[in-house]
C-alpha positions as CSV (number, residue, x, y, z in Angstrom):
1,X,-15.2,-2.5,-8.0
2,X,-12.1,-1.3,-10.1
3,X,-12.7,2.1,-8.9
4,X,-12.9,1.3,-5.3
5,X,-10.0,-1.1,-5.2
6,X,-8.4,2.0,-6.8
7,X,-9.6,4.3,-3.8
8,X,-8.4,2.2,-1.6
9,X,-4.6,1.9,-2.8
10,X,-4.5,5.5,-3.2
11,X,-5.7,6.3,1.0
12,X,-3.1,3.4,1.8
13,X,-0.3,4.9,-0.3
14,X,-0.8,8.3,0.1
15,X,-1.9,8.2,4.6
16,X,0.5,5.3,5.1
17,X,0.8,3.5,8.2
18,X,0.8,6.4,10.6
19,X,-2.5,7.2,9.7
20,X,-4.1,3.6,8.9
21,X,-2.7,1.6,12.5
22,X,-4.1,4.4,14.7
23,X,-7.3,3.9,13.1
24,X,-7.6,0.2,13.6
25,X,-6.0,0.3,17.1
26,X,-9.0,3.0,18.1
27,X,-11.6,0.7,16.8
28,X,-10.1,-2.7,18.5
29,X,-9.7,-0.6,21.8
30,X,-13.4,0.6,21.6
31,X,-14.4,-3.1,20.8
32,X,-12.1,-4.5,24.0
33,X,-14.5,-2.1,26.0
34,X,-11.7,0.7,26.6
35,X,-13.3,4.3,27.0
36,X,-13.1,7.1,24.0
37,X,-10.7,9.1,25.8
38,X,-8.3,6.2,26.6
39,X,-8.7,4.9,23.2
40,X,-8.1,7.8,21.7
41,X,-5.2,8.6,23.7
42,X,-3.9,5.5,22.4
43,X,-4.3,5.9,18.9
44,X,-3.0,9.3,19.1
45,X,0.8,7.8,20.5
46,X,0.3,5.1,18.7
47,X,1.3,7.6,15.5
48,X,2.8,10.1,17.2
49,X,5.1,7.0,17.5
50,X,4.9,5.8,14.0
51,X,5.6,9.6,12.6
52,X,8.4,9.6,15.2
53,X,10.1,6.6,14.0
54,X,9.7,8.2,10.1
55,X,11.6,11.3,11.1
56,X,13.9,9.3,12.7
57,X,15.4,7.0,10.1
58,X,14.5,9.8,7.0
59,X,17.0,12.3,9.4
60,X,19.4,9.1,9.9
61,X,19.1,8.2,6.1
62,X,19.8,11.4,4.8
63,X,23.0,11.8,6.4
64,X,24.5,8.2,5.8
65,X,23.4,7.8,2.6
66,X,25.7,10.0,1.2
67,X,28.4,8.1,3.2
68,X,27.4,4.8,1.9
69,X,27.3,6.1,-2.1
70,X,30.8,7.5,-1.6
71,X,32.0,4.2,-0.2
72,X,30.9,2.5,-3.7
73,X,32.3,5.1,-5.8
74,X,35.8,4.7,-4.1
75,X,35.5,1.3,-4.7
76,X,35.5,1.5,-8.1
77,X,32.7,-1.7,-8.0
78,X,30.5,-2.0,-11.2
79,X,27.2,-3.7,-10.1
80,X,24.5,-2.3,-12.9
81,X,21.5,-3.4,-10.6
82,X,20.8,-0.3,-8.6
83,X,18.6,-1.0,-5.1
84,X,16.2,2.1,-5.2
85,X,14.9,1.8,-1.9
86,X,11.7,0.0,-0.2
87,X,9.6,2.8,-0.4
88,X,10.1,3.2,-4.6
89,X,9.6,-0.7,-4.8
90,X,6.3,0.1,-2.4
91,X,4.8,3.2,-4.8
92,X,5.4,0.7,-7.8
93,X,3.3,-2.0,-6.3
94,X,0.3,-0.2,-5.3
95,X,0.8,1.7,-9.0
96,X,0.2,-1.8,-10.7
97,X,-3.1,-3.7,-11.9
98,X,-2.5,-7.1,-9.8
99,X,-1.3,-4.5,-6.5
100,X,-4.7,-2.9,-6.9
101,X,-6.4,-5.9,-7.2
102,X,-4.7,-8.2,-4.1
103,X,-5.1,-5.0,-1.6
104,X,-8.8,-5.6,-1.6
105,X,-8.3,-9.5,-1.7
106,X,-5.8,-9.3,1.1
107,X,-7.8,-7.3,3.3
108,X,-10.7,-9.5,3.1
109,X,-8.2,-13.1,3.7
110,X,-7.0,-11.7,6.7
111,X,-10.0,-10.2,8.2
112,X,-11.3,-13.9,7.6
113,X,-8.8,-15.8,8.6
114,X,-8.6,-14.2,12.3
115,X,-12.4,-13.9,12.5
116,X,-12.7,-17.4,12.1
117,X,-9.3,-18.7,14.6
118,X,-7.2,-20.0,11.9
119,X,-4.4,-17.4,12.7
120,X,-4.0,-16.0,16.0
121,X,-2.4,-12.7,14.3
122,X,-4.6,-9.8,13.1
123,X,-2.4,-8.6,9.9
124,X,-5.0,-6.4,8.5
125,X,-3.6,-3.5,11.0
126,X,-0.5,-3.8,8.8
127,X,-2.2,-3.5,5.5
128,X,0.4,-1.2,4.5
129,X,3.3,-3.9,3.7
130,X,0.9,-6.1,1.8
131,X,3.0,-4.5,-1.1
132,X,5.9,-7.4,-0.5
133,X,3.3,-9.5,-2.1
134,X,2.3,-7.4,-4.8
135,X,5.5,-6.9,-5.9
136,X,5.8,-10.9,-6.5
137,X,2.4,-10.9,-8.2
138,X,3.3,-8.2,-10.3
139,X,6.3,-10.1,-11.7
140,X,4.3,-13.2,-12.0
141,X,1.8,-11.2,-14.0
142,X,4.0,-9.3,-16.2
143,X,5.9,-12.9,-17.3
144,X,2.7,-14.5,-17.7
145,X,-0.1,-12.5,-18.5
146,X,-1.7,-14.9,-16.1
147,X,-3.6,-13.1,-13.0
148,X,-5.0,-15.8,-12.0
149,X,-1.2,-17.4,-11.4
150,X,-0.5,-14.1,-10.1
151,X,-3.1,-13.9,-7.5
152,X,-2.3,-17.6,-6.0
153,X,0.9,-17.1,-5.3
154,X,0.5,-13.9,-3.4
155,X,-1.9,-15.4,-1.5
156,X,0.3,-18.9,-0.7
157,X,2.6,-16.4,0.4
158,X,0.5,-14.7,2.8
159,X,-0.8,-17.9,4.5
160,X,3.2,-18.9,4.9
161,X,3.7,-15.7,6.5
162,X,1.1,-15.6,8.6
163,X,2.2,-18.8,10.0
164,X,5.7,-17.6,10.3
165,X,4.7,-14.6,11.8
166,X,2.4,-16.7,15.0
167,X,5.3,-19.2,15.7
168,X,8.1,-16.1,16.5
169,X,5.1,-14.0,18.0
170,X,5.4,-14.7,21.6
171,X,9.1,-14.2,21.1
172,X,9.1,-11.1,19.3
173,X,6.5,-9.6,21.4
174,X,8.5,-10.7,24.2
175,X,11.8,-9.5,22.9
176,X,10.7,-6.3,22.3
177,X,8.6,-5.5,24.8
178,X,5.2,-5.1,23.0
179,X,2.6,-6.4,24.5
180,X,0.5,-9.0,22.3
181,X,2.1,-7.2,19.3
182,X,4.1,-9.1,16.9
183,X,5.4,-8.1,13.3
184,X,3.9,-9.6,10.1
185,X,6.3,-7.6,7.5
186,X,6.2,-10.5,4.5
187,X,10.1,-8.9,3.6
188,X,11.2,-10.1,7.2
189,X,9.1,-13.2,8.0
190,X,9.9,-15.0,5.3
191,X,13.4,-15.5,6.9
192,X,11.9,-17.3,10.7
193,X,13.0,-20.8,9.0
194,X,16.0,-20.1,8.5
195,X,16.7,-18.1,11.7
196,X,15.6,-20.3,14.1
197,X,17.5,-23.5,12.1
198,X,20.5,-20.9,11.7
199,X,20.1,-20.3,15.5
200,X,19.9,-23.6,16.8
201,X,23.4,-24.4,14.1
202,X,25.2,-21.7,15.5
203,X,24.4,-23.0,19.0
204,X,25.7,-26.6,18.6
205,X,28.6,-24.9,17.4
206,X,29.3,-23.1,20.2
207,X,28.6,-19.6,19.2
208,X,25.8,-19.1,21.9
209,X,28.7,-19.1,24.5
210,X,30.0,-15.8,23.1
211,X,27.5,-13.7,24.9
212,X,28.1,-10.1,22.4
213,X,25.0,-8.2,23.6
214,X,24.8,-4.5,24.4
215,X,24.1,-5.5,28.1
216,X,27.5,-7.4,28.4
217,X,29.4,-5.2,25.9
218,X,28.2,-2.2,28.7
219,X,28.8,-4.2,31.6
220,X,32.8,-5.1,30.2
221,X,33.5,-2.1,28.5
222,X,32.1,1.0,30.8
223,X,31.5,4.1,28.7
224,X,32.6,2.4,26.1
225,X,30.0,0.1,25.7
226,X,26.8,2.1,26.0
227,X,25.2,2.7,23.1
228,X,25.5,5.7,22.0
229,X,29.6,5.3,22.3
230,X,28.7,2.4,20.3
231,X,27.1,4.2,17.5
232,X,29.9,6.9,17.5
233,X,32.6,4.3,17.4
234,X,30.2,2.7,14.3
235,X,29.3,5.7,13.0
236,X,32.8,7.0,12.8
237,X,34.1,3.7,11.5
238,X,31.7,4.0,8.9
239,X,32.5,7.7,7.8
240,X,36.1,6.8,7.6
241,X,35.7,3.9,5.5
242,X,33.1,6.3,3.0
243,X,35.7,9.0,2.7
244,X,39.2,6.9,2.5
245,X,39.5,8.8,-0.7
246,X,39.4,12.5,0.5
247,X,40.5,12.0,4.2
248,X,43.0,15.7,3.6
249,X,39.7,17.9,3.3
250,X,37.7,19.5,5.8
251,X,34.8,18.3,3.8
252,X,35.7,14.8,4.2
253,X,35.3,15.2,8.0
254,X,32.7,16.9,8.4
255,X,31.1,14.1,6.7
256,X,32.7,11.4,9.0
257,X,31.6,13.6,12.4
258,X,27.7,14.4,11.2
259,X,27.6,10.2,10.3
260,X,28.9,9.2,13.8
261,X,27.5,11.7,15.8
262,X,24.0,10.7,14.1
263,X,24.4,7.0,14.8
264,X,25.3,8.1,18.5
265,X,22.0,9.8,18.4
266,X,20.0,7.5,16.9
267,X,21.4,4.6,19.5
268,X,19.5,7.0,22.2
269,X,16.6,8.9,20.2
270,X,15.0,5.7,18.7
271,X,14.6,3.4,21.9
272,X,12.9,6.7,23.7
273,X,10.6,6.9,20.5
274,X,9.7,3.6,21.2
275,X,8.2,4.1,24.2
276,X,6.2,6.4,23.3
277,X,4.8,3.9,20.9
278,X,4.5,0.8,23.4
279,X,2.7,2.9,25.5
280,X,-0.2,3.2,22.8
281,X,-0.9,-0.6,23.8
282,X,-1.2,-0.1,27.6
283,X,-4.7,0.4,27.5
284,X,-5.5,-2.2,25.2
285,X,-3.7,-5.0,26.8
286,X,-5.1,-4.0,30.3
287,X,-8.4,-4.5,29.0
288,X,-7.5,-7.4,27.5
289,X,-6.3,-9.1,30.3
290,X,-9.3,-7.5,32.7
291,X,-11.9,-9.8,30.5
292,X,-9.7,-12.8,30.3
293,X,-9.7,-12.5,34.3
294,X,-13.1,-12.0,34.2
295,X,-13.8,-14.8,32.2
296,X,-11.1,-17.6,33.3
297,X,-10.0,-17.7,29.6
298,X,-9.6,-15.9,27.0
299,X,-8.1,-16.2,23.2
300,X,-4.5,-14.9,23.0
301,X,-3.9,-13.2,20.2
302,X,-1.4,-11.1,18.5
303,X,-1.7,-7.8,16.9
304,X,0.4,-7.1,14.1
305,X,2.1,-3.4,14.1
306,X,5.0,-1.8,11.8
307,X,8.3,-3.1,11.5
308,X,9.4,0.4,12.3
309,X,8.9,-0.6,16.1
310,X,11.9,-2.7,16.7
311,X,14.2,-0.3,14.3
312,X,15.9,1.2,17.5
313,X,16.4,-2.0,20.4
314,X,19.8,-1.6,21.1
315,X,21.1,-4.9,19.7
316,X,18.8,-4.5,16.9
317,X,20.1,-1.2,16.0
318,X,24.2,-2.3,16.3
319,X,23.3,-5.5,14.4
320,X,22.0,-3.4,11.0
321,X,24.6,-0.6,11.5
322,X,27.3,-3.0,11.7
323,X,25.8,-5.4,8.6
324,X,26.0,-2.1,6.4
325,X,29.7,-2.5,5.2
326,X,29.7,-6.0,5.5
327,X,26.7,-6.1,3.1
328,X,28.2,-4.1,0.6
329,X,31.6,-5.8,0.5
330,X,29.3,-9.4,-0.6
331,X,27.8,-8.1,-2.6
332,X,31.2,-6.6,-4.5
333,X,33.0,-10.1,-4.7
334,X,29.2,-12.2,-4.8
335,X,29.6,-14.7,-7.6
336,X,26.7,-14.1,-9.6
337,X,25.5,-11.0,-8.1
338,X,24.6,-7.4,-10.0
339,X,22.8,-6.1,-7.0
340,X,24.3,-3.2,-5.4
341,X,22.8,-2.3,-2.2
342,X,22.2,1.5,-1.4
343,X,19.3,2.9,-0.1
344,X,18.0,0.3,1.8
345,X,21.2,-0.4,3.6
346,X,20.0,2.2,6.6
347,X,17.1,-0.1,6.8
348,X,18.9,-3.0,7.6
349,X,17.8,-2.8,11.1
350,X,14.3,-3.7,10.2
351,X,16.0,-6.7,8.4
352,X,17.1,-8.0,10.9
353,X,14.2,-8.5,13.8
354,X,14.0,-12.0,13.4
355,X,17.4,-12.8,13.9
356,X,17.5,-10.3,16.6
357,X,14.6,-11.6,18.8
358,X,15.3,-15.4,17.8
359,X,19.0,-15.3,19.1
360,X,17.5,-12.6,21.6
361,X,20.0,-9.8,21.0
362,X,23.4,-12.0,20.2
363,X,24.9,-9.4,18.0
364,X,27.4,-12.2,16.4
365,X,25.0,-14.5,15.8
366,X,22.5,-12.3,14.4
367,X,24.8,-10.6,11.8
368,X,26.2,-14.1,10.4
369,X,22.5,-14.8,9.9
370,X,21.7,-11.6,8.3
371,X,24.5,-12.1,6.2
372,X,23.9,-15.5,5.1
373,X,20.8,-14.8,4.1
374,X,21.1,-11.5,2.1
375,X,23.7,-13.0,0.1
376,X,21.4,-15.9,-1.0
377,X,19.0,-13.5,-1.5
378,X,21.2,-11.7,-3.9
379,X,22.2,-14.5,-6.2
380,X,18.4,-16.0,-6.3
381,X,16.7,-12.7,-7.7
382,X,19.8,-11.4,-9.3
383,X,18.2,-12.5,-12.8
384,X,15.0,-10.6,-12.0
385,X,16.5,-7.2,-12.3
386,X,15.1,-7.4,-16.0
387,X,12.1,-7.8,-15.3
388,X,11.3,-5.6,-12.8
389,X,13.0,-2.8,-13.9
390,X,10.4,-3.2,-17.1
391,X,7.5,-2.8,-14.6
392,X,8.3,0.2,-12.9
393,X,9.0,1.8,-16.2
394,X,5.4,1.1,-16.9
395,X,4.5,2.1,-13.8
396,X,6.1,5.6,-14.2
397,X,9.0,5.1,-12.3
398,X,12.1,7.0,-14.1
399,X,15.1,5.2,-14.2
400,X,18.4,7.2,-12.8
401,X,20.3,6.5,-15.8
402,X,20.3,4.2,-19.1
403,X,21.6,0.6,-19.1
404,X,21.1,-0.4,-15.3
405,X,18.4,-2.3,-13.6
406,X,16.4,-0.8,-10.5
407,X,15.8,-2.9,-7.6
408,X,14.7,-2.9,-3.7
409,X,17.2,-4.8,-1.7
410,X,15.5,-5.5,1.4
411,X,11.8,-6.1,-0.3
412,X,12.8,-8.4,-3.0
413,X,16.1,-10.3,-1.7
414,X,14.4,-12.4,-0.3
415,X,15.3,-16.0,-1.0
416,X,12.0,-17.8,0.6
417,X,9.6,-15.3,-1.0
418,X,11.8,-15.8,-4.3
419,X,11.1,-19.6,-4.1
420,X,7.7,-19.3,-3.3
421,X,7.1,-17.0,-6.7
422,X,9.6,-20.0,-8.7
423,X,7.2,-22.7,-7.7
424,X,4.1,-20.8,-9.3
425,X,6.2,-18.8,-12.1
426,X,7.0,-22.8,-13.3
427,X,3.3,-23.4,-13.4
428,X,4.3,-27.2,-12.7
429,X,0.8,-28.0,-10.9
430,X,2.9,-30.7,-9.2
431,X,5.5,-28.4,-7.6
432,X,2.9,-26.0,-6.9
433,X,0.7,-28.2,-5.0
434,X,3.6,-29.6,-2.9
435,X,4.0,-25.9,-2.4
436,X,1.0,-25.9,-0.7
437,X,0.5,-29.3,0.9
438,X,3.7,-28.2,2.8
439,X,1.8,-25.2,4.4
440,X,-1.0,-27.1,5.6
441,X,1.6,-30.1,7.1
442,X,3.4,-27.4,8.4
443,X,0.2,-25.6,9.9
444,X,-1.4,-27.9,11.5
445,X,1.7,-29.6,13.3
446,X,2.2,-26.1,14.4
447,X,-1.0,-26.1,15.8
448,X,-0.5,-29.5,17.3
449,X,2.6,-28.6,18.8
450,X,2.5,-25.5,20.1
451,X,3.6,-25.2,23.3
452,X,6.4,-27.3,22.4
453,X,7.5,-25.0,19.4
454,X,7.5,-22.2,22.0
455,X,9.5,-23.8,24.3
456,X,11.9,-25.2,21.5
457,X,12.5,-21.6,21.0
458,X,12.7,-20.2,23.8
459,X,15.2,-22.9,24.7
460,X,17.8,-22.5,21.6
461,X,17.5,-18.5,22.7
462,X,18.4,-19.0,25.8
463,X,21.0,-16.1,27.4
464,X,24.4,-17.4,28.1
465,X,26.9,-16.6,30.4
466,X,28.5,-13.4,29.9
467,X,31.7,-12.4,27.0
468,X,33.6,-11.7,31.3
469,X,32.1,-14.3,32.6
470,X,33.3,-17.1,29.6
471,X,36.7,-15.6,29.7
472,X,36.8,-16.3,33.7
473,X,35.5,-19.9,33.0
């Protein structure tokens, strides 16, 4: 069993998503009744657009990062916590004994829990970011020694996120123009109760009458306001503030042109490499709704693809860019904070999704949530660094330097995940079962009230009048 669990971290970790949601879309096509052909056709998009997303952000990374690691230098900040990147953080969770373990668990839970209608999202064709769980179980395990502690509270947290996941759905899906896709990423969902409470706050406070979109921003500001003037003006912004120290060299601005002419690009290259990938689902959703015409019903149901697919919306894209100085100067003057944000900072557009399609596309609103968040984020699992910096040692990971602590800020700063692994790490049995009585009071009102959740939503995400047409009012 060991030895298979084993296999099957090692074909997840080593072919990744591109390879592993192809594969599962081509089998639920050829179940939905679509032809070989078309259902290969759609697997094949399906990661050309995956692989196209990769090269993408790694061409986008490569250039910024540089930027960003200047910026902290100049700054002279001393944060010993280093953030690594997701994909480190990823590598050291499949590496570990309770990762290996969960994958095969995992698979299994979600599989079941579709099959038999308790979730109307099919997470297994994510597999891939099951590792936001393992990396919780792993900590669990290495404070404990206790798998059995480990292993129910990665699970907990699954059922939490799949419920997250089918109340913002309809709204991602709609958002982003996937049809009967949604995201399950456990690193983003954990955030839907804040955003949507954080939504409907910033709303009663007036901030959904300052329409900032990149509709409106394009419609009042000409050529200045289409994206990929946007993500120059960001870009070069961003370049400056990275190379205040050496603006006299030549070097400096060639630095500060590559940055914003690659966030230019990436404003226009991304959204045309997500087409390519929601066209993968064409076939698949006009079979879908073939059979439910056929039959006068049918079970609507939500497929669960990578986070990758929202990276370039417009709105979604100016959101992260614009979070990534914002981000670091928290986390500089964050009371209690040793996290310094680096490598995931160009990721910051998969971060925030859920603000993004909650507040659907209010740049404003979805940075003050993002920001919010992160920073509670940093303070909870600030005094973690320890601790996982111990297990990626053991799992082989070589630390950059001695005396600093290595960390992924987008996986692990995560405040609802973070209280989730609290509530088992204090092996209370009382707070632990409240833990879980609160999932099923929460699922089945859910359940009881969905329509009315969906409209609730849709209602508190309702577009308002224009940024011109306030002003005129």
């Amino acid at each position: 069993m060991t030895n298979f669990l084993n296999l099957l971290s090692n074909v997840f970790s080593t072919l990744g998503a591109p390879v592993f949601i192809p594969l599962i879309l081509f089998i639920i096509c050829k179940i939905a009744g679509v032809t070989t052909s078309k259902a290969f056709r759609s697997a094949l998009l399906c990661a050309i657009g995956l692989e196209g997303f990769t090269l993408v952000i790694n061409s986008y990374t490569a250039i910024v990062a540089p930027v960003v690691n200047d910026m902290v230098e100049s700054s002279g900040v001393n944060l010993p916590c280093l953030d690594t990147g997701w994909q480190s953080v990823s590598v050291i969770a499949y590496s570990t004994k309770v990762g290996i373990l969960f994958i095969g668990i995992a698979l299994v839970l979600q599989l079941v829990l579709f099959l038999a209608k308790w979730t109307d999202v099919f997470m297994a064709s994510d597999l891939w970011n099951n590792y936001s769980f393992m990396v919780w179980g792993s900590l669990i395990y290495a404070i404990t020694n206790n798998m059995w502690l480990a292993m129910a509270c990665m699970v907990v947290q699954l059922l939490y996120i799949l419920l997250f996941s089918e109340i913002i759905a309809k709204r991602w899906s709609n958002y982003y123009q996937y049809p009967n896709c949604c995201m399950t990423a456990p690193h983003h969902m954990e955030s839907v109760p804040f955003a949507l409470g954080m939504n409907w706050v910033l709303n009663k406070i007036g901030l959904n009458k300052w329409k900032v979109d990149a509709a409106s921003i394009q419609k009042k500001f000409g050529l200045f306001g289409e994206p990929m003037v946007i993500g120059l003006i960001i870009g070069l912004v961003i370049g400056i503030v990275g190379c205040l120290s050496k603006l006299g060299t030549l070097a400096a601005w060639g630095s500060i042109s590559a940055t914003a002419v690659s966030t230019a690009a990436i404003m226009v290259v991304f959204p045309k490499v997500g087409g390519v990938f929601a066209s993968a689902f064409t076939a698949l959703t006009d079979a879908f709704r073939a059979k439910a015409a056929k039959s006068g019903e049918g079970r609507e149901w939500y497929l669960a693809i990578n986070d990758a697919a929202g990276y370039g919306e417009t709105n979604t894209l100016t959101t992260g860019v614009l979070l990534i100085p914002v981000i670091l100067v928290i986390s500089f003057f964050l009371p209690g904070n040793i996290i310094l944000p680096m490598a995931d900072l160009c990721a910051l557009p998969y971060c925030v999704e859920t603000y993004v399609c909650v507040s659907k596309g209010n740049v404003p609103k979805s940075m003050i949530m993002g920001a919010i968040w992160f920073a509670l984020g940093m303070i909870i699992v600030s005094n973690l660094a320890p601790v996982f910096t111990q297990i990626a040692v053991e799992a082989g990971f070589a630390l950059p330097q001695a005396g600093i602590y290595i960390m992924s800020f987008a996986i692990m700063c995560r405040p609802f995940m973070a209280g989730l692994f609290y509530a088992f790490l204090s092996k209370n049995p009382i707070i632990i079962a409240a833990v879980v009585i609160l999932y099923f009071v929460c699922y089945f009102l859910f359940k009881k009230n969905r329509q009315r959740v969906y409209d609730w939503i849709e209602a508190n995400g309702e577009k308002m009048p224009s940024v011109e047409a306030t002003a005129n009012a």
